[in-house]
C-alpha positions as CSV (number, residue, x, y, z in Angstrom):
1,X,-190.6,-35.6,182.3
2,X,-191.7,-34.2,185.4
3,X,-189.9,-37.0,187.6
4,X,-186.5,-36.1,185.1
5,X,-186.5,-32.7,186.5
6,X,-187.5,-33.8,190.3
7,X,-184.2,-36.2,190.0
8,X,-182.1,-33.3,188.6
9,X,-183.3,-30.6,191.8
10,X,-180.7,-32.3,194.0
11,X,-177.7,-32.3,191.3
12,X,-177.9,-28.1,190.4
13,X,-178.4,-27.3,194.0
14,X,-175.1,-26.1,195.5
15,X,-176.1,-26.4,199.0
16,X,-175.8,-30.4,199.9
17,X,-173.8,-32.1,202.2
18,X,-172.8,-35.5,201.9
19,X,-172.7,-37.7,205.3
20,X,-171.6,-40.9,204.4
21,X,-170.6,-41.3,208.2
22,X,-174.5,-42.1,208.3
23,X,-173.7,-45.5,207.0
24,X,-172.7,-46.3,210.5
25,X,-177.0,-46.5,211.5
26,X,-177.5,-48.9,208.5
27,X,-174.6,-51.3,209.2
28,X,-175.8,-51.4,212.8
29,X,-179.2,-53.1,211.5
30,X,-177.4,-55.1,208.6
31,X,-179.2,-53.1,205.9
32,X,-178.3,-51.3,202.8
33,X,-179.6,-48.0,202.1
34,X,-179.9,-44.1,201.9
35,X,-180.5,-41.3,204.4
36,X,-182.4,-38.2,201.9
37,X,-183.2,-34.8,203.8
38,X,-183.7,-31.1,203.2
39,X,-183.6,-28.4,205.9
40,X,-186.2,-25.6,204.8
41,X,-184.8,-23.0,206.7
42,X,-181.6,-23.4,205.7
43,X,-182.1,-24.5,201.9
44,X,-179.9,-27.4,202.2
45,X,-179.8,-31.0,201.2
46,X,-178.4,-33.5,203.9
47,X,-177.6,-37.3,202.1
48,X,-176.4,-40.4,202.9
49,X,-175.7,-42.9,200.2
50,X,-176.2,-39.7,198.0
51,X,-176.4,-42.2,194.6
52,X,-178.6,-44.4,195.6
53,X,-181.2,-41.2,196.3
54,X,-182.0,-41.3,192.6
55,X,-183.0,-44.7,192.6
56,X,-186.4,-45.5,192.1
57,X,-188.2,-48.2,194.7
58,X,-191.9,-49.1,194.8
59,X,-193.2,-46.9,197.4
60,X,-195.5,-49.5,199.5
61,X,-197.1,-48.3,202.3
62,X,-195.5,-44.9,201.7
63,X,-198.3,-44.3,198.8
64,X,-201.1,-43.9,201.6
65,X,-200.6,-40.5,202.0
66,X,-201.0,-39.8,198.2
67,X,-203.8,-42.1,198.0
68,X,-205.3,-40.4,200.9
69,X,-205.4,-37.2,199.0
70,X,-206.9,-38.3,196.4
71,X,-209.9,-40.2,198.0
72,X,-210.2,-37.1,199.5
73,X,-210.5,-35.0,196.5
74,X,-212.9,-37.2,194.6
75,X,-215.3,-37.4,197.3
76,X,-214.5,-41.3,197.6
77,X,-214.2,-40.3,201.2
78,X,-215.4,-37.5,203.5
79,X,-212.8,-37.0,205.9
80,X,-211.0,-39.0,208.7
81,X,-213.8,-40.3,210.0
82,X,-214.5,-42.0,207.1
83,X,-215.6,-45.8,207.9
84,X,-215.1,-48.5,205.9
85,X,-216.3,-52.4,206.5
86,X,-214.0,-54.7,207.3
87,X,-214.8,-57.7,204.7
88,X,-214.0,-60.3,207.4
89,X,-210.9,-62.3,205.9
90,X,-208.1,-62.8,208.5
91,X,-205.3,-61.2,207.4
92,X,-201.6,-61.4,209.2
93,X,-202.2,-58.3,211.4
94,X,-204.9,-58.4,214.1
95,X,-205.4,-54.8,214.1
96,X,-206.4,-55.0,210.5
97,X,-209.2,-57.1,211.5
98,X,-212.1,-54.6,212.2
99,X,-213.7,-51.9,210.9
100,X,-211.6,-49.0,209.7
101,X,-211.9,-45.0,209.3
102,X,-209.4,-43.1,207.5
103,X,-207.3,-41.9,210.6
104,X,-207.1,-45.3,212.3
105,X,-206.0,-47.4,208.4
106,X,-203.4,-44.5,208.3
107,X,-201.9,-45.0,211.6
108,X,-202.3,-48.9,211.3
109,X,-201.0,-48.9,207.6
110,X,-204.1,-51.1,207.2
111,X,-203.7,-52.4,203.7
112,X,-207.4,-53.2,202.6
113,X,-208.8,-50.3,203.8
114,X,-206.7,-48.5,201.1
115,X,-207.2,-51.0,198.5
116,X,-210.9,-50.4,198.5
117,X,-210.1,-46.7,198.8
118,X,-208.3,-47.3,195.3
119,X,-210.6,-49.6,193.9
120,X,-213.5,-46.8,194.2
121,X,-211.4,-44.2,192.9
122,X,-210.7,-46.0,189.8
123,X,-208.2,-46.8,187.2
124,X,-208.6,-43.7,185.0
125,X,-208.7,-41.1,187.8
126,X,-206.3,-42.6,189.7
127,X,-203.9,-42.3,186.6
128,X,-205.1,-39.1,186.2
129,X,-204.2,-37.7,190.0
130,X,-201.1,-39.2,189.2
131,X,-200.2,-37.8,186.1
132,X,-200.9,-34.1,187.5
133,X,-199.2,-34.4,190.7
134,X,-196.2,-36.1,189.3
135,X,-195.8,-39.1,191.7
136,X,-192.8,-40.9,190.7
137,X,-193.3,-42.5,187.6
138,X,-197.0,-42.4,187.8
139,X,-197.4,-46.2,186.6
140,X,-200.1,-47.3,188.0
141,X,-200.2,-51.0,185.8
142,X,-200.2,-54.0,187.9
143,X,-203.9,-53.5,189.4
144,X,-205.9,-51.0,190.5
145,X,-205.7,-52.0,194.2
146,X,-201.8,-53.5,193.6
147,X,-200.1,-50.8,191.8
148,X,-198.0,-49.3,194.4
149,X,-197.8,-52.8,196.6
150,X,-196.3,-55.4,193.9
151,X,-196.9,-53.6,190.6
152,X,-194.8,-51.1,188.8
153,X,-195.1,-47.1,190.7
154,X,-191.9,-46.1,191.4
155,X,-190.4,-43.1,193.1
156,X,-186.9,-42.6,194.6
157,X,-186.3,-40.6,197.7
158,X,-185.7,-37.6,196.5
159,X,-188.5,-37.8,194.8
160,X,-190.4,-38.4,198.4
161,X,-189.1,-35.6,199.8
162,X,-189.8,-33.0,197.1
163,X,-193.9,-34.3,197.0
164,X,-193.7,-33.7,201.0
165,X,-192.1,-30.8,201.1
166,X,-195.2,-29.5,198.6
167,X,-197.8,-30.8,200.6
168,X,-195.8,-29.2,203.7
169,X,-196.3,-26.0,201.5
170,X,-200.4,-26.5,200.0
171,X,-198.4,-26.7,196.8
172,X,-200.5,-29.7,195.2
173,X,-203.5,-29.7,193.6
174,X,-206.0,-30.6,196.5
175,X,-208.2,-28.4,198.2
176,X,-206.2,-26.7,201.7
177,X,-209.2,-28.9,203.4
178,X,-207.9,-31.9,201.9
179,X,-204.3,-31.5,202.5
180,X,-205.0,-30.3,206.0
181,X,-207.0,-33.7,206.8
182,X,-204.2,-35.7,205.5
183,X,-201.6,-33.4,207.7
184,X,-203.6,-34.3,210.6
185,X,-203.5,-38.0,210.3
186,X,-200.0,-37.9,209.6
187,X,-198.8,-36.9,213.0
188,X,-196.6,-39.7,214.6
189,X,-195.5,-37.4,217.6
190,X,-196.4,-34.1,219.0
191,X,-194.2,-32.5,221.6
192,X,-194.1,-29.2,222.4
193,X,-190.9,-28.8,220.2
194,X,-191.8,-30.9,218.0
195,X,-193.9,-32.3,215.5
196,X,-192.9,-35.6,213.5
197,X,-195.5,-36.3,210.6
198,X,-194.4,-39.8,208.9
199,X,-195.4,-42.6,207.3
200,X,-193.7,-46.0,207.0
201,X,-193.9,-48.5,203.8
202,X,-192.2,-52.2,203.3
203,X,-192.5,-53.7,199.7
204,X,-190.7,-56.0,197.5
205,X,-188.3,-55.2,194.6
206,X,-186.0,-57.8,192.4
207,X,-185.7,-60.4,195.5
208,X,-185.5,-57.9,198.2
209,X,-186.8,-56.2,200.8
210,X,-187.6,-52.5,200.8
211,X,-188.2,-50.4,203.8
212,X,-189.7,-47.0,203.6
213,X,-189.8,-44.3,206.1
214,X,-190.7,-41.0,205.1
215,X,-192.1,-37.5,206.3
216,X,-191.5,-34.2,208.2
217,X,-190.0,-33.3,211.4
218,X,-191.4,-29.6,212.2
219,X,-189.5,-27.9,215.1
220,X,-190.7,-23.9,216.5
221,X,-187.9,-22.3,214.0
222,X,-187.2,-25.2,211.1
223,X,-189.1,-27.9,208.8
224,X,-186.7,-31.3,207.9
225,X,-188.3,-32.8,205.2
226,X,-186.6,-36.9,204.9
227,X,-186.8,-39.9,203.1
228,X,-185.2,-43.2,204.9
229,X,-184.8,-46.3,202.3
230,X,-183.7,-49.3,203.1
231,X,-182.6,-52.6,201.4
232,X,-181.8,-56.4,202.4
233,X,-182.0,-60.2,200.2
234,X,-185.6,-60.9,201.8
235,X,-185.2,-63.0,205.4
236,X,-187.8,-63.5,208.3
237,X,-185.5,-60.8,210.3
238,X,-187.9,-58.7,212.4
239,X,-185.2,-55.8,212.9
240,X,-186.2,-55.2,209.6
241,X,-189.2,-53.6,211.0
242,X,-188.0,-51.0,213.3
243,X,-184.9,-50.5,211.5
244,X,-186.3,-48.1,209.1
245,X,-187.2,-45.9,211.9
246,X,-184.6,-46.3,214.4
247,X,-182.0,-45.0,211.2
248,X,-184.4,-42.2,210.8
249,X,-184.1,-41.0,214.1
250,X,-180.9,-41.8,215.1
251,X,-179.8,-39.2,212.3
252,X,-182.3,-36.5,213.3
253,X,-180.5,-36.9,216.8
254,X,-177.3,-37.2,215.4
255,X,-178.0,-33.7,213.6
256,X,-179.2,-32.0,216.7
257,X,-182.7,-32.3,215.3
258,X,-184.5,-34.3,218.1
C-alpha cells in the first residue's frame, strides 16, 4: 500500500516539469531510460521519460544504502569501520578481493561484503526493516543474500528519490547515528559548493540490462534529490558503465546544478 501512495506523490503534485529534451543524454550512450529529480527548495519535480518513473526495476547495487542502514541498526555492524573477511574466492573485480570495512564495500560496491551483511541480518528482520520503511515492494524472496541482485525487490525511481529524500531529512526509522554513518560513506564528491552523495547499481531484468544511479546533490542554498535508470538488450558494451553517471551529470549541468 505504502509503495501505491509513493507512486501516486508525483501524479497530485502540480509542480513538475517534464524535459523530454533529456532524451538527448540517453540516445548519446544508446540507452533507454528515465531522468527522476526533486528540487527541495523549490518543491518541484524535474522528469525525463516521466512514464517510465513508475516503473519498478530491481534496485542492484542501489540497495546498499538501505542494507547499510539496517546492519547498522541491528548491531550486525558497528560503524564504517566495520571489517569483514574476505573469504578468498576470486571474483571479477580485483578490488573485491581483500578484506573489507563498511566505507571501503560502499565505495567499491563490493558485492560479498553486503551479502554477508544480509545473511547475518536475516530473513525475518530483513523483511521486517523492509516492511516498515516501505522499500519498494519489500519482496525480499529469491534469497537472503540475492534478493535485491537477481530475486524479486523492486522499486521504481520515484520511489528512490522519495526514500532519499527521507534519509536526507532523518525521516526513517534508524537512529540519527545510523543515518549519519551511512550519509558519510555516501559522499562521491565534496567541493566547496558542493556535495554529491550517490550510489550506483547494475542488475538484470527480463533480458536486459539495468543501470542505476541514484542520490543527492547538496549545494550552500538547495538539495536535488535524483534517480537515473537506465535500460539496454544485455551486450558486453562497457559504456554501459559510465553511462549511468555521465547522464546524471550531464543533466545536473544542463540545469545549472553543477
Amino acid at each position: 500500500m505504502l509503495a501505491v501512495l509513493c507512486n501516486t506523490v508525483v501524479a497530485q503534485q502540480r509542480n513538475v516539469e517534464v524535459r523530454d529534451d533529456f532524451r538527448k543524454h540517453f540516445e548519446h550512450f544508446h540507452v533507454q531510460g528515465s531522468f527522476t529529480m526533486f528540487d527541495l527548495k523549490n518543491n518541484k519535480w524535474i522528469l525525463c521519460n516521466q512514464e517510465q518513473t513508475k516503473w519498478a526495476f530491481i534496485p542492484a547495487s542501489t540497495f546498499k544504502i538501505c542494507n547499510s542502514l539496517i546492519g547498522l541498526e541491528t548491531d550486525v555492524i558497528t560503524d564504517e569501520n566495520f571489517l569483514i573477511k574476505w573469504d578468498g574466492i576470486v571474483r571479477s573485480r580485483p578490488e573485491w578481493n581483500k578484506d573489507h570495512d563498511l566505507k571501503t564495500a560502499f565505495k567499491n560496491s563490493t558485492v560479498w561484503y553486503y551479502q554477508e551483511l544480509a545473511r547475518r541480518v536475516g530473513g525475518e528482520r530483513m523483511k521486517k526493516w523492509l516492511d516498515m520503511i516501505g522499500y519498494g515492494n519489500a519482496d525480499t524472496s529469491g534469497g537472503i543474500d540475492l534478493f535485491w541482485l537477481s530475486g524479486r525487490l523492486r522499486i521504481t525511481p520515484v520511489q528512490q528519490v522519495l526514500f532519499l529524500k527521507r534519509l536526507y531529512g532523518d525521516q526513517l526509522p534508524f537512529s540519527k547515528r545510523t543515518m549519519d554513518i551511512v550519509k558519510r560513506i555516501m559522499v562521491a564528491k565534496d567541493t566547496a559548493t558542493y556535495t554529491l552523495r550517490a550510489k550506483t547499481g547494475w542488475g538484470e531484468q527480463n533480458k536486459q540490462d539495468i543501470g542505476w544511479y541514484v542520490g543527492y546533490l547538496q549545494t550552500r542554498n538547495n538539495v536535488f534529490f535524483f534517480a537515473t535508470c537506465i535500460q539496454r538488450p544485455q551486450s558486453n558494451e562497457s559504456s554501459f558503465l559510465n553511462a549511468r553517471i555521465e547522464i546524471t551529470l550531464s543533466i545536473m549541468k544542463e540545469l545549472g546544478h553543477l
